[in-house]
TORKOL-4160 file (C-alpha; in steps of 0.2 Angstrom, whole numbers, padded with zeros to 4 digits, m for minus):
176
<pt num="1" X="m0152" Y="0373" Z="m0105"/>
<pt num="2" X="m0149" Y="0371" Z="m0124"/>
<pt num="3" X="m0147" Y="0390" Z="m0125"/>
<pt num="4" X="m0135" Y="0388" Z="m0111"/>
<pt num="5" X="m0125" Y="0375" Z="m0118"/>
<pt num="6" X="m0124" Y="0381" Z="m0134"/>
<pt num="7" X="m0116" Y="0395" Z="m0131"/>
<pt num="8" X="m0100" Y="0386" Z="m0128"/>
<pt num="9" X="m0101" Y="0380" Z="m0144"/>
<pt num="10" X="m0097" Y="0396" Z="m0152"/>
<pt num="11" X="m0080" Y="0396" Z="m0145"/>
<pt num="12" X="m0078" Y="0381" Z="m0153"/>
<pt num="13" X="m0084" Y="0391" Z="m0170"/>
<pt num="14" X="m0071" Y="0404" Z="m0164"/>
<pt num="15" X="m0058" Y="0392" Z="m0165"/>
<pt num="16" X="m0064" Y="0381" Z="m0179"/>
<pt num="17" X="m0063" Y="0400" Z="m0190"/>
<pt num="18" X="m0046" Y="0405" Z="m0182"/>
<pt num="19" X="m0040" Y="0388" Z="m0187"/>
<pt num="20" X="m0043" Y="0390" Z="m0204"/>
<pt num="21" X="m0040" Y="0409" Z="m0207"/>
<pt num="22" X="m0020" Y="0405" Z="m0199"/>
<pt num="23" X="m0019" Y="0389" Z="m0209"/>
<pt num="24" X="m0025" Y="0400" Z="m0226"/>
<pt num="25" X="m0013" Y="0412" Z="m0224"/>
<pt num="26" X="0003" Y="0402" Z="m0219"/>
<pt num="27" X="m0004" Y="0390" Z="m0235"/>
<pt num="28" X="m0003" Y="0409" Z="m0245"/>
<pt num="29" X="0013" Y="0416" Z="m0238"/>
<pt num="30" X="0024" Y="0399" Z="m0234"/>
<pt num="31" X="0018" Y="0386" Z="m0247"/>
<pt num="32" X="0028" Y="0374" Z="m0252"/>
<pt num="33" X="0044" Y="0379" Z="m0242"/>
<pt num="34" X="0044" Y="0395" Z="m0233"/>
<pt num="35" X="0049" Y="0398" Z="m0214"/>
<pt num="36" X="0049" Y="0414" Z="m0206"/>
<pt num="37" X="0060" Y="0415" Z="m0187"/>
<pt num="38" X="0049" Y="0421" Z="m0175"/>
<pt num="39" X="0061" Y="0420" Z="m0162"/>
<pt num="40" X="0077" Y="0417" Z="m0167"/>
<pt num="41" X="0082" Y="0401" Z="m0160"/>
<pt num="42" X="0066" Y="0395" Z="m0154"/>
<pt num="43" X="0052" Y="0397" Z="m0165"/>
<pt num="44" X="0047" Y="0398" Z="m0182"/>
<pt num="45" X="0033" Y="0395" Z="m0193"/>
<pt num="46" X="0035" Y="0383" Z="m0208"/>
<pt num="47" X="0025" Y="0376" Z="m0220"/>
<pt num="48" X="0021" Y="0356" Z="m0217"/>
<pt num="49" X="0009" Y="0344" Z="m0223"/>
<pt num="50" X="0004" Y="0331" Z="m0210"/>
<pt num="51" X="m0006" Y="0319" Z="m0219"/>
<pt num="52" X="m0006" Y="0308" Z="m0202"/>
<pt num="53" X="m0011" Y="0312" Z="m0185"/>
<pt num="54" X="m0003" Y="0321" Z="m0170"/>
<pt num="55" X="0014" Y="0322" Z="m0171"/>
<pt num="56" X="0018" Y="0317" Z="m0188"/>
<pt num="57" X="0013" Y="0300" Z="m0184"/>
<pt num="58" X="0005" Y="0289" Z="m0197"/>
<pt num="59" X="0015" Y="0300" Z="m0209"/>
<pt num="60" X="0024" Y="0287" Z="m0219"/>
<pt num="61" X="0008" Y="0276" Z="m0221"/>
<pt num="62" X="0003" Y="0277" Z="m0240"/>
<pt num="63" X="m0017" Y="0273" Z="m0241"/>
<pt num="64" X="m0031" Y="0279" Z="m0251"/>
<pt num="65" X="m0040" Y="0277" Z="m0236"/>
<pt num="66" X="m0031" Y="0287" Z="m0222"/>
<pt num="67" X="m0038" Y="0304" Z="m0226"/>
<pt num="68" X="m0057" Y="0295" Z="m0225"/>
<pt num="69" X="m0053" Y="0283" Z="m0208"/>
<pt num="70" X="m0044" Y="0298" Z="m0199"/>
<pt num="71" X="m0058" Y="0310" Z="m0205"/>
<pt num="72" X="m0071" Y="0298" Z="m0200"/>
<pt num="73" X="m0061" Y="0296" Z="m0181"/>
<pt num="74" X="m0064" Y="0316" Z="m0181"/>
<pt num="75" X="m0082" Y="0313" Z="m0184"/>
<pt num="76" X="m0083" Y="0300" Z="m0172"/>
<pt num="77" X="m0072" Y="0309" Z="m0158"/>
<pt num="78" X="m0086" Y="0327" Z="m0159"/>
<pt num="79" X="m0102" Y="0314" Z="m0160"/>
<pt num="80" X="m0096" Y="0307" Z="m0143"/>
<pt num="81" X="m0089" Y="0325" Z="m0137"/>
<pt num="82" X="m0107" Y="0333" Z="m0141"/>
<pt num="83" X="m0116" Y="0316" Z="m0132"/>
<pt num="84" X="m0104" Y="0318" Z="m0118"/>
<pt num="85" X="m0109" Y="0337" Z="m0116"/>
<pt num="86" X="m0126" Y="0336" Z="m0118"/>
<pt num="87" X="m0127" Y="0323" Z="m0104"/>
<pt num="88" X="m0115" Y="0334" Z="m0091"/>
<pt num="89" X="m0125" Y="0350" Z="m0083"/>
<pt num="90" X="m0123" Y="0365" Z="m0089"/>
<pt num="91" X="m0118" Y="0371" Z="m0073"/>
<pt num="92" X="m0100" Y="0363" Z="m0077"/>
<pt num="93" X="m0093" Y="0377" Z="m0086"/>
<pt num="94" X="m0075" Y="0371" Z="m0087"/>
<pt num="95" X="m0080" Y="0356" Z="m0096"/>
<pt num="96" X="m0093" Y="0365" Z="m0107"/>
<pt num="97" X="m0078" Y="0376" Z="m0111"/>
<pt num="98" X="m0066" Y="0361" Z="m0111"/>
<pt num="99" X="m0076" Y="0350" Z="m0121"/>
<pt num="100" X="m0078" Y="0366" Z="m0135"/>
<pt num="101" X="m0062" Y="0368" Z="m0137"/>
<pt num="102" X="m0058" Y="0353" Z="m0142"/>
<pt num="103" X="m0072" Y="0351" Z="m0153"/>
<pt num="104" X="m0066" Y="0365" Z="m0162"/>
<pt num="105" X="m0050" Y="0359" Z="m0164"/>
<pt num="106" X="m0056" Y="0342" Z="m0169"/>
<pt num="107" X="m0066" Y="0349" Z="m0184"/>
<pt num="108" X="m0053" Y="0361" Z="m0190"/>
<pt num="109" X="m0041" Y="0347" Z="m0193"/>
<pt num="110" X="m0056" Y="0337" Z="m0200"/>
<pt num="111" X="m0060" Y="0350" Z="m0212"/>
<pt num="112" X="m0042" Y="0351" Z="m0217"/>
<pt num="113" X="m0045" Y="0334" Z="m0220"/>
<pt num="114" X="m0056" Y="0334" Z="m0229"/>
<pt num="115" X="m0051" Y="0349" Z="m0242"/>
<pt num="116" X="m0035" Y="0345" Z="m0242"/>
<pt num="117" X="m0032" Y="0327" Z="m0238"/>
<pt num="118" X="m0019" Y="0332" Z="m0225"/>
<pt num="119" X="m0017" Y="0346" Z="m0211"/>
<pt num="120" X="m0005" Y="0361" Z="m0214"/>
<pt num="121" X="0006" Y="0364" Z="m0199"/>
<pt num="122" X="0016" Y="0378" Z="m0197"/>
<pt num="123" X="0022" Y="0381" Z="m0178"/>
<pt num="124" X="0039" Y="0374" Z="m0176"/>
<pt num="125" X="0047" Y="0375" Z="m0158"/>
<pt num="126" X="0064" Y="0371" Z="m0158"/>
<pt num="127" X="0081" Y="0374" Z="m0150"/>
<pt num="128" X="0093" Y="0381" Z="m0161"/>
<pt num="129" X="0089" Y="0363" Z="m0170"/>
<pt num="130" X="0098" Y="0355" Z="m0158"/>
<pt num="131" X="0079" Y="0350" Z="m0153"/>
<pt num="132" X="0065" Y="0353" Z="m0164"/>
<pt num="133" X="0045" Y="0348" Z="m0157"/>
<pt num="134" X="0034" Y="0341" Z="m0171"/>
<pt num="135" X="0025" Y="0356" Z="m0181"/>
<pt num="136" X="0010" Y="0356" Z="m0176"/>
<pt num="137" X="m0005" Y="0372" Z="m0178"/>
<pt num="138" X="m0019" Y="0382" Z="m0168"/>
<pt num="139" X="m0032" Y="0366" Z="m0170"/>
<pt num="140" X="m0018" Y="0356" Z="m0161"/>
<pt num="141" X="m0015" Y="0369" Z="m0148"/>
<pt num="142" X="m0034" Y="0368" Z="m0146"/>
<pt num="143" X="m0035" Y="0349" Z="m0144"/>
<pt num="144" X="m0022" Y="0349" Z="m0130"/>
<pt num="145" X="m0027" Y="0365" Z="m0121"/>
<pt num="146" X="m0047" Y="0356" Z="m0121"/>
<pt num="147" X="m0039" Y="0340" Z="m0114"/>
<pt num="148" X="m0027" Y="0348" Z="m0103"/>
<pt num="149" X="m0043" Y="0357" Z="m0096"/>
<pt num="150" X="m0053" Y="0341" Z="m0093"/>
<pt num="151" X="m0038" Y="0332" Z="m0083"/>
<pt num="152" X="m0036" Y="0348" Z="m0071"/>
<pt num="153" X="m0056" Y="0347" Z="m0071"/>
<pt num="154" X="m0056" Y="0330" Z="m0066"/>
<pt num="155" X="m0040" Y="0330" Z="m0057"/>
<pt num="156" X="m0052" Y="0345" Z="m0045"/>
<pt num="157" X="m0064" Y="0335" Z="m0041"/>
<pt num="158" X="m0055" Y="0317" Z="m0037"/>
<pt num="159" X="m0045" Y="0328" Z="m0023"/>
<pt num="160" X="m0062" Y="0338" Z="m0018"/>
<pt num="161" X="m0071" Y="0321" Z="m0017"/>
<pt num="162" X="m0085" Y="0326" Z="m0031"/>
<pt num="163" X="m0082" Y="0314" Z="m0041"/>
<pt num="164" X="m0082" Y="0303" Z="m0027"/>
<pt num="165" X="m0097" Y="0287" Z="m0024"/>
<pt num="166" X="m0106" Y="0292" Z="m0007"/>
<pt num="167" X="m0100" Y="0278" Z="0003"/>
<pt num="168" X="m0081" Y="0283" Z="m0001"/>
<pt num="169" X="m0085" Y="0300" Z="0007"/>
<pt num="170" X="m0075" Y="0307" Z="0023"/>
<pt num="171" X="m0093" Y="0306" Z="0032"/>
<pt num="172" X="m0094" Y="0287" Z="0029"/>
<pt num="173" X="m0076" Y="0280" Z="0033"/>
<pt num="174" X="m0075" Y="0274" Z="0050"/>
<pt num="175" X="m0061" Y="0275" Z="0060"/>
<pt num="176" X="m0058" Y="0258" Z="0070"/>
């Protein structure tokens, strides 16, 4: 069952090392100001330091502690992840995956973290600056794909009913 479940975890390694490798070489090729446009437009990547949370937000908050009590939240957030999994069957492969993902995302922002003392972000969406979505890089994009995931997981099984206590079961509603 450990084998099993373990596997799933090497995504997360997967991502944690893609994470790093793209966060690296923007670091090398962008630091401090650069921006290449992808798609003209639309996207581009741009060098950021986020030294808050999703978002940008908790930016502007100026603490020795912030790097330590968000890096500690990271640590907290995987320790429940990897209790969460180990409690759920292996069986449940979506949420095995689900729950990887995000873990891997987690602890590539966490390492960031803790090297750093900020996350570099480097995908920018935007159009023609008109709009522009908070920079944001492939840890994020894990964190929400994982979450994403375990709402269309869970949003399955409230409809299929296995999430469902027995007595609220199509078998035990009467009619009257």
């Amino acid at each position: 069952m450990l084998m099993i479940k373990s596997r799933y975890y090497l995504f997360a390694l997967l991502i944690l090392v893609v994470d790093y490798v793209t966060k690296w070489i923007v670091s090398a090729q962008l630091n401090p100001n650069g921006s290449i446009e992808i798609l003209p437009g639309y996207l581009r990547l741009s060098y950021w330091e986020n030294s808050g949370v999703a978002f940008g937000l908790l930016n502007n908050v100026t603490s020795i502690w912030k790097p330590y009590i968000l890096a500690a939240m990271a640590v907290v957030a995987v320790v429940v992840i990897f209790l969460y999994s180990a409690h759920m069957p292996a069986d449940r492969k979506l949420l095995q995956m689900a729950l990887a993902i995000m873990t891997g995302g987690i602890l590539g922002n966490f390492l960031d973290r803790i090297i750093r003392g900020y996350v570099v972000d480097f995908i920018e969406f935007h159009i023609f600056d008109i709009f522009v979505w908070p920079t944001f890089n492939a840890a994020d994009s894990a964190i929400t794909i994982g979450i994403a995931l375990l709402f269309d997981r869970y949003g399955e099984e409230s409809v299929s009913g296995r999430n469902c206590e027995p007595a609220c079961s199509p078998q035990s509603i009467e009619i009257r």
